[in-house]
N, C-alpha and C positions, 0 to 999 in steps of 0.2 A: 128581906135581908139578902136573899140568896141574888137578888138584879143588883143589889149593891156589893156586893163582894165581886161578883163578876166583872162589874162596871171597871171597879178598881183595879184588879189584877189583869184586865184586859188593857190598861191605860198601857201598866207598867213594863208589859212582857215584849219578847220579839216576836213570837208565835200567839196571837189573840185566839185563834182559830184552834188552838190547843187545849183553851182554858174547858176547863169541867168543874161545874160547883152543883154540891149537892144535898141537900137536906134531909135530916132525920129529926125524927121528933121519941125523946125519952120522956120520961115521968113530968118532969116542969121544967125540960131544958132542950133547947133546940139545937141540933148540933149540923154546924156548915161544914162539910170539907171541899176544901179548895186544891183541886190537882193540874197542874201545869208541865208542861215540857221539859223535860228534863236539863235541857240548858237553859231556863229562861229561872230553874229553882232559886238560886243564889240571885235575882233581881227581885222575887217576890220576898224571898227571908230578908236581904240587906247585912252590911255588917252590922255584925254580933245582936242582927234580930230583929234592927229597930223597924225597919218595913214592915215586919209581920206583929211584931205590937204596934205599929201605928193601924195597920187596920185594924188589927182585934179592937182597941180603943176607941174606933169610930165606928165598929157594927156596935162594939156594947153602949157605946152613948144612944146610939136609935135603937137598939131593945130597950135602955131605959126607959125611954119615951114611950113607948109601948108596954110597961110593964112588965117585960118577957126575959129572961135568960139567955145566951143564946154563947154557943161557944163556937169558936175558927180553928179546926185544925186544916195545919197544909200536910199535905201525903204527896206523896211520891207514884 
């Protein structure tokens, strides 16, 4: 999950070379965060978000696939 969130947020940014994604593991949920450049934030969120649910929506269709939980937050 974590080469496909990258994948993506590296597509979309100006600074690729910025991107940092990172993984923890809770109880029965996997947790991504995705941290990027500080001007590149507003191309990964999109207006009112929709960029940042559309990837949430396509990491959790491939944890479905796999069975898995898996949550996207973007930090700063």
């Amino acid at each position: 999950m974590v080469e496909l969130v990258s994948a993506i947020a590296k597509s979309l940014v100006s600074h690729p070379e910025a991107v940092e994604v990172t993984e923890s593991q809770t109880d029965d949920t996997t947790v991504i965060q995705l941290k990027v450049a500080e001007d590149d934030m507003g191309m990964v969120i999109g207006k009112q978000g929709r960029i940042a649910k559309a990837i949430r929506t396509v990491v959790k269709a491939a944890a479905t696939k796999s069975n898995k939980k898996v949550v996207v937050e973007i930090v700063q």
